[in-house]
VOKEBA-915499 format. One record per residue (C-alpha): y, x, z. Coordinates in steps of 0.25 Angstrom, whole numbers, plus 5000, padded with zeros to 4 digits. Example, Ala and Ser with C-alpha at 12.3 -4.5 7.8 and 13.67 -1.06 7.14 Angstrom:
2
((4982; 5049; 5031)),
((4996; 5055; 5029)),
END
This chain:
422
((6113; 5455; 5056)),
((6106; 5467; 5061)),
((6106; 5482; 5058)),
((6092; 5488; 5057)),
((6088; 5502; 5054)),
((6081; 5506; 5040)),
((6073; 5519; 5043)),
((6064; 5528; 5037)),
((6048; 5524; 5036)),
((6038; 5533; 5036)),
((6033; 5534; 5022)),
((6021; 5542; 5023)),
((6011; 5547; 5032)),
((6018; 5560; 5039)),
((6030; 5555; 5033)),
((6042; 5558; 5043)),
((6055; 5558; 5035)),
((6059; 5553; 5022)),
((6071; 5555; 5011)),
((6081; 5545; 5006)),
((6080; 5548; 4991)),
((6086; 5535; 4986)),
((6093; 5523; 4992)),
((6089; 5510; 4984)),
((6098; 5500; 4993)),
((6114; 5501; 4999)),
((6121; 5496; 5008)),
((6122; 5481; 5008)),
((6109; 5480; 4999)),
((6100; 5468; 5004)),
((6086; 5472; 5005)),
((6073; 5466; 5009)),
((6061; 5470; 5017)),
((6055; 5481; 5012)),
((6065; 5482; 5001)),
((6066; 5498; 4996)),
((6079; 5504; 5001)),
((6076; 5519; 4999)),
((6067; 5529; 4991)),
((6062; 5539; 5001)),
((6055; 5550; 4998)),
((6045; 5559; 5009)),
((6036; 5569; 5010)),
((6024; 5561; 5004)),
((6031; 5550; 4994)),
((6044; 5542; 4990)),
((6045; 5529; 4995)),
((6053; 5516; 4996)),
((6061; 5514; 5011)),
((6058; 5499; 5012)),
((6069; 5491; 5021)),
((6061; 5486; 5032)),
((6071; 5474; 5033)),
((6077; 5463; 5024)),
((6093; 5465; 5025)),
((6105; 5472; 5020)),
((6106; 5487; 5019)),
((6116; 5493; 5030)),
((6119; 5507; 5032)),
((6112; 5517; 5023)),
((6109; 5529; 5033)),
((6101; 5539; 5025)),
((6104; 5545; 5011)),
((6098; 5547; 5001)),
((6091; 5563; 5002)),
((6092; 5560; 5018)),
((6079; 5564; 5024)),
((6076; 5554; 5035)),
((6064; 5554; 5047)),
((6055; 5542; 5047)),
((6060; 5532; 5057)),
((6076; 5537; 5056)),
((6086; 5526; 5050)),
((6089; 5525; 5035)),
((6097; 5513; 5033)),
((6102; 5500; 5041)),
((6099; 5485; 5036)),
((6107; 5472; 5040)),
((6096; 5463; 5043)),
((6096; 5449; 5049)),
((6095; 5449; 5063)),
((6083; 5439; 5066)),
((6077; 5449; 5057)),
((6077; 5459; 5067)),
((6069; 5450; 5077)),
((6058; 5448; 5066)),
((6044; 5451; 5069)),
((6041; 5465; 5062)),
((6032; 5463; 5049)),
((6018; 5468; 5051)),
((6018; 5471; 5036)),
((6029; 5480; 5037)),
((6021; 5494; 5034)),
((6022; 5503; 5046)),
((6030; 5514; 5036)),
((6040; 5505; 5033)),
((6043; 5499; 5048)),
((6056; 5497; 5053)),
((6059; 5506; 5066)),
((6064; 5497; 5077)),
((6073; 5501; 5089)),
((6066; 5512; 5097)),
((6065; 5510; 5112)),
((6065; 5525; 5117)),
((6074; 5536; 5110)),
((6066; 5545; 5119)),
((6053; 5539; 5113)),
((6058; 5541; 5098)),
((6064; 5556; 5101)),
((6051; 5559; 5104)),
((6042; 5554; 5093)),
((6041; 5565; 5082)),
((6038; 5564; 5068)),
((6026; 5574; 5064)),
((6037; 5581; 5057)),
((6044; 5583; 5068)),
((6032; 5587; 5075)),
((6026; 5598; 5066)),
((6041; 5606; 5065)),
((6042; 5605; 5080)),
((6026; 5610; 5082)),
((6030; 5622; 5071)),
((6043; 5625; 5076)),
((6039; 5623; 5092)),
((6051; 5614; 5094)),
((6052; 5608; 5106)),
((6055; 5592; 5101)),
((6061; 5589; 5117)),
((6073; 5598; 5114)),
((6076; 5591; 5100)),
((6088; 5582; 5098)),
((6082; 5573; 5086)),
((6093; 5567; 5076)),
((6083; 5555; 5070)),
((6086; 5542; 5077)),
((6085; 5539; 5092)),
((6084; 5554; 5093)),
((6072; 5556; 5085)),
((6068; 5570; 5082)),
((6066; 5572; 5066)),
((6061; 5581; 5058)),
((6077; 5586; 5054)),
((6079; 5589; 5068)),
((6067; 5597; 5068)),
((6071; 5605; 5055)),
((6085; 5607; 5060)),
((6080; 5615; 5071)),
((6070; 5623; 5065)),
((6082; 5626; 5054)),
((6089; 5631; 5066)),
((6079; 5639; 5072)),
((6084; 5633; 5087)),
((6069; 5627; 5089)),
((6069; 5623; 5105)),
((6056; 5627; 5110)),
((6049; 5622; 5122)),
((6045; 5637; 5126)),
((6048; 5650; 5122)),
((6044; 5655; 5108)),
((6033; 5663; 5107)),
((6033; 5676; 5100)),
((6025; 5669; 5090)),
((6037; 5657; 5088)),
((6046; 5669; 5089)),
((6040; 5678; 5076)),
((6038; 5663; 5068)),
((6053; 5660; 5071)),
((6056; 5676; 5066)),
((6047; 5671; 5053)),
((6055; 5659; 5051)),
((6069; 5665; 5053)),
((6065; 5675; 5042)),
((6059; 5664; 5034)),
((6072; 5656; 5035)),
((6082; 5668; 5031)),
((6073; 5668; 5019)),
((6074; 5655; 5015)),
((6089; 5656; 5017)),
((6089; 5669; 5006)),
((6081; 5662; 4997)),
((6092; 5648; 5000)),
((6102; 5658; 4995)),
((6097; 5662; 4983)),
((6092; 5647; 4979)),
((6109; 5646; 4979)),
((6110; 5656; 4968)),
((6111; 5647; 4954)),
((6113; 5652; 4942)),
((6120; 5644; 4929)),
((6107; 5636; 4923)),
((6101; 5633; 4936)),
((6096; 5618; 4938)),
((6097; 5612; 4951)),
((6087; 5601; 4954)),
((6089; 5594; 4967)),
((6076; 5591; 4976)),
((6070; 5578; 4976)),
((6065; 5572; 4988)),
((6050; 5574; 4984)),
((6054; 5589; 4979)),
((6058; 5592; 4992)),
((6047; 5584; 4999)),
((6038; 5593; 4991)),
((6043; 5606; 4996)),
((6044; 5601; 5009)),
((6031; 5599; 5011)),
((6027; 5612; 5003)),
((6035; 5621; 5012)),
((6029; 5614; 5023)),
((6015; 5616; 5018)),
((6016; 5630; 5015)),
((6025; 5633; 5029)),
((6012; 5627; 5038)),
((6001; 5628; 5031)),
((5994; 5641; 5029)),
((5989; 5640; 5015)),
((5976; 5647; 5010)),
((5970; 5645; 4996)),
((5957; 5647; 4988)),
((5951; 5643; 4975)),
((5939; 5640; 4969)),
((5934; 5636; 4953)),
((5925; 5626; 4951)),
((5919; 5623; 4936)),
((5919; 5608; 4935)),
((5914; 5609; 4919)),
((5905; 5597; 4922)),
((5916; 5590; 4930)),
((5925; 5591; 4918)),
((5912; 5587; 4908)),
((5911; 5575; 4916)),
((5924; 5569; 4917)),
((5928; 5572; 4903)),
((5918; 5564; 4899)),
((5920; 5553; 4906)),
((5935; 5554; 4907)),
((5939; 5544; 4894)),
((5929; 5533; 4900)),
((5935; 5533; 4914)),
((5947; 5531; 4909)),
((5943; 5520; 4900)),
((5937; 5512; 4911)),
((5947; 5518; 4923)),
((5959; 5518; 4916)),
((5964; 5532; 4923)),
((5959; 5545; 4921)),
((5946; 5552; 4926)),
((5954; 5566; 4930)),
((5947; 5579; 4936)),
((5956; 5579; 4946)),
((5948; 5565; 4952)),
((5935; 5576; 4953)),
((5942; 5585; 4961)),
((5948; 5575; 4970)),
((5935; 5570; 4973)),
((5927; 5583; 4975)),
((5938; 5587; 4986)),
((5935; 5573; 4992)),
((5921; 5575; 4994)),
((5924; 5591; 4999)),
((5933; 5586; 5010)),
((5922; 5576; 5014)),
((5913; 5588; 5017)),
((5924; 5600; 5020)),
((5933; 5589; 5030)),
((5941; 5601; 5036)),
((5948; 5602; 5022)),
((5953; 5589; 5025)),
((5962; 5591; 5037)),
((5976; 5592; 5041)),
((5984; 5602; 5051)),
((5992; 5595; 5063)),
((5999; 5605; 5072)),
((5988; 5609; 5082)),
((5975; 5603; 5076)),
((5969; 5600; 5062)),
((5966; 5585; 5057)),
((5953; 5583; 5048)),
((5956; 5570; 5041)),
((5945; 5559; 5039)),
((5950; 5553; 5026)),
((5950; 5563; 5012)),
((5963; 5559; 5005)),
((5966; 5568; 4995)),
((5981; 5572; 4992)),
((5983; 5572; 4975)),
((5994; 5580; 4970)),
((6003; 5571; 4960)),
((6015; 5578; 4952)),
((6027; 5571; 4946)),
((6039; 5575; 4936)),
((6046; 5582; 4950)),
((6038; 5579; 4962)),
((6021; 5580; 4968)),
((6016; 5568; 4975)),
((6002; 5568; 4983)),
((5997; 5556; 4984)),
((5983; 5553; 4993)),
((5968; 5549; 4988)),
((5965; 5543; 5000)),
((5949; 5544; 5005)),
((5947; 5552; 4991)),
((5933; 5555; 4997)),
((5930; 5539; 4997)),
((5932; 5539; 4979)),
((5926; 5541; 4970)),
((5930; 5550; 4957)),
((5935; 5538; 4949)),
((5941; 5533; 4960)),
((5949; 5546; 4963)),
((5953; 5545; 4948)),
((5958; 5533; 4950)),
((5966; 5537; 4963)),
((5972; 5549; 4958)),
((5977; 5541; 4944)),
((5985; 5530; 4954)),
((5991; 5538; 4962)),
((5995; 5548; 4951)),
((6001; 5534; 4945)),
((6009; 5531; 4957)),
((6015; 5546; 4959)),
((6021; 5545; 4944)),
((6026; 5532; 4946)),
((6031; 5532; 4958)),
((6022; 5523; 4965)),
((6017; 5533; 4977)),
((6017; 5526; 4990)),
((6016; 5532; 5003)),
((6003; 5529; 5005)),
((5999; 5536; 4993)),
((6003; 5549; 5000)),
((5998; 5547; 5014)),
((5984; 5552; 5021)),
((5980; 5566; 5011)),
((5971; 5573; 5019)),
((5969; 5584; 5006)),
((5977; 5587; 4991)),
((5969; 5589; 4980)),
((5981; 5595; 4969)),
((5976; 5595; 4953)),
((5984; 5608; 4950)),
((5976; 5608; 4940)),
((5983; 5597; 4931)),
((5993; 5607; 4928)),
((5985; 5617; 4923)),
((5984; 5625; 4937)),
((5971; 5634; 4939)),
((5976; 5640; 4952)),
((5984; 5636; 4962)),
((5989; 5635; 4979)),
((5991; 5620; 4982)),
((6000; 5618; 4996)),
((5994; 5609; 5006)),
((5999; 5597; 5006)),
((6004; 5597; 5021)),
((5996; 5595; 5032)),
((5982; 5594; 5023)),
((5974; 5606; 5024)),
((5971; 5608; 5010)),
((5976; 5607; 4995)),
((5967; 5609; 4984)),
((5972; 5613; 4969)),
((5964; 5608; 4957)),
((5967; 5616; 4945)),
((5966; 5614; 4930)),
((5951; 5615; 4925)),
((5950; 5625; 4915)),
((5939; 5632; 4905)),
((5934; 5645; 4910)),
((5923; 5654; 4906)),
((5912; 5655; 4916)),
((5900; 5662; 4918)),
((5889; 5654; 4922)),
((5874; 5655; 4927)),
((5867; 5666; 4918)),
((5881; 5674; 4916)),
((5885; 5664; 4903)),
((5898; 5660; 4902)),
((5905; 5645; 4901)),
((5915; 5638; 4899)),
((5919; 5629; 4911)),
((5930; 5620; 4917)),
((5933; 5626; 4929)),
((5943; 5624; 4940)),
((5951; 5629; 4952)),
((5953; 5621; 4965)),
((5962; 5629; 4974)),
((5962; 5625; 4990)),
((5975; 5627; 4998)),
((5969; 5627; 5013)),
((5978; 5626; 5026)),
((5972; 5638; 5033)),
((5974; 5634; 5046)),
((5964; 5623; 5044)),
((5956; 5628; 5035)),
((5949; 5640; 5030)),
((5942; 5648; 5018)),
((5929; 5643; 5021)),
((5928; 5630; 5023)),
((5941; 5629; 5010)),
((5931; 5636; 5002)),
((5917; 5628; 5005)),
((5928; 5615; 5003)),
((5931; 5621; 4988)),
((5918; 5626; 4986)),
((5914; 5611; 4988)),
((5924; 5605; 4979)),
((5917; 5615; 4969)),
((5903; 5611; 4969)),
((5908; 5596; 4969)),
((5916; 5598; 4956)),
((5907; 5607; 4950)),
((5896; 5597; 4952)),
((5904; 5586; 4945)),
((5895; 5580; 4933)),
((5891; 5567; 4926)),
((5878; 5570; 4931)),
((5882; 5571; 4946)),
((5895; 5564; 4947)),
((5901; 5551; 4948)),
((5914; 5546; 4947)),
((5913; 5532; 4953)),
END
């Protein structure tokens, strides 16, 4: 028999680490290949830790709420050993392979994770001087936290007075923090205490990380879509019939931001460190809300799609949220989110950019408003809000506003006479 190493895959593009929620197998369980042995939950899905051999479980490393870094061991496996000498299966995804011995632990010291990478950048961490903990010496994004918790950062060079008042910022910034720890201790009789899931945490991970790099700006514009409205409400009942999903507002909005991001590419960027990355493909981010958790799954090459077929997108994969059938790959490749706020009766709100897009854009809830149109008469018409949140350091009031201004004149010249959905 022979011992091989279970580790943690990457389960997502970006992905770097991911958490033990549950333990489906135990010691002395037979498995097969690609049989599930954990749900693990990351920053962008839960999935299924399939065993990348056919054995009996060993030793259980991790437990269950451990955070681990992709590539670091979970569990072992007693395999056979002509097993071991097999020809790796070309099928086996790329995600899910098994890492073999490494050659150089000098050569895996020095590959970082992008995580690793961005804290070290922030913080000016000089990675040479960092003992790692993650295997063969490997420097993880744990070590990393650990010493920026500390606030013993080794540096290459001397810190700069501009280093020097953001360490002063900080400092203040964590005595803060530890006041407001304090009084979060304070509980009175009554008080309910509801523990963090793993995709609540996820969430405000990735929130704190959002609001602590990104310098948010915001603007709004209202749009009437009263023909928009005529025309879907009349054909609503028919699409559905022949479809068998729902014709929703929310697919015209999708769409009209496509064909904006087409001509106004800049909106569809990312920030990385020293440059900026103006993504070929438009897949938009949709925001999807359960009982307890928000899920953004991709419509990838939205700009490709048609209205229908949008509606139909948006309808499965709000299907896989709420049944739990959200893979990876569902997640993966959002260049911008488009959020319907408006499904809950929001007229006006500020999204967080879904980190490192450049870009979120609120729909809000269509509502009747008097209006005065041409000749000084008033109206009633379906108006609507669509808020932008913008990362200011790649974009700016001008080319936002000509980006909304477009989505406007798209939406406000939605009609059955001018508009088809196929």
């Amino acid at each position: 028999m022979a011992i091989q190493n279970i580790v943690m895959p990457q389960l997502g593009e970006s992905v770097t680490e991911g958490t033990i929620e549950k333990w489906l197998i135990k010691p002395g369980d037979q498995v097969k290949k690609y049989d599930a042995l954990a749900e693990v939950q990351t920053d962008k899905v839960t999935a299924e830790l399939p065993s990348s051999f056919t054995g009996t479980i060993g030793e259980i490393i991790a437990q269950e709420g451990d955070t681990i870094a992709v590539g670091e061991i979970v569990c072992t496996i007693e395999i056979e050993e002509t097993v071991v000498s097999e020809k790796t299966d070309t099928n086996v995804p790329k995600t899910i392979e098994h890492v073999t011995a490494i050659s150089s632990e000098t050569s895996m010291k020095t590959r970082y994770s992008p995580a690793v990478v961005r804290l070290a950048t922030e913080y000016q961490i000089d990675l040479s001087q960092v003992e790692g903990s993650g295997a063969s010496g490997r420097i993880t994004r744990k070590d990393i936290q650990k010493i920026i918790d500390m606030g013993d950062i080794p540096r290459s060079t001397l810190q700069t007075t501009e280093q020097s008042t953001r360490a002063a910022s900080q400092q203040v910034i964590d005595e803060v923090n530890l006041k407001a720890d304090s009084l979060v201790q304070s509980f009175s009789t009554g008080d309910v205490e509801i523990p963090l899931s793993g995709v609540r945490r996820s969430i405000a991970k990735n929130m704190v990380t959002s609001t602590q790099e990104i310098p948010h700006a915001w603007m709004m514009m209202e749009v009437d879509v009263t023909d928009l409205v005529s025309y879907r409400d009349s054909i609503k009942e028919d699409f559905k019939k022949k479809e068998g999903y729902n014709l929703t507002y929310f697919a015209f909005f999708v769409k009209a931001v496509s064909q904006a991001l087409k001509e106004f590419p800049m909106m569809n960027s990312q920030w990385y460190g020293d440059k900026i990355i103006q993504k070929k493909d438009i897949n938009l981010s949709i925001a999807v809300a359960t009982e307890d958790a928000l899920f953004v799954p991709v419509i990838h090459h939205a700009d490709d799609k048609s209205i229908k077929g949008i509606a139909k997108e948006i309808h499965e994969l709000a299907q896989k949220v709420r049944n739990g059938k959200l893979k990876p790959e569902d997640m993966q490749g959002g260049t911008f989110t488009v959020n319907n706020t408006g499904s809950f009766g929001s007229v006006q709100s500020m999204g967080i950019i879904n980190y490192p897009q450049a870009a979120i854009l609120q729909i809000e809830s269509i509502v009747k408003r008097p209006v005065i149109m041409n000749g000084g008469m008033f109206a009633a018409r379906d108006m609507v809000n669509i808020c932008l949140s913008i990362d200011h350091r790649i974009l700016d009031g001008l080319i936002s506003g000509k980006f909304l201004a477009r989505i406007k004149e798209i939406l406000e010249n939605t009609s059955k006479e001018s508009t088809s959905i196929y």
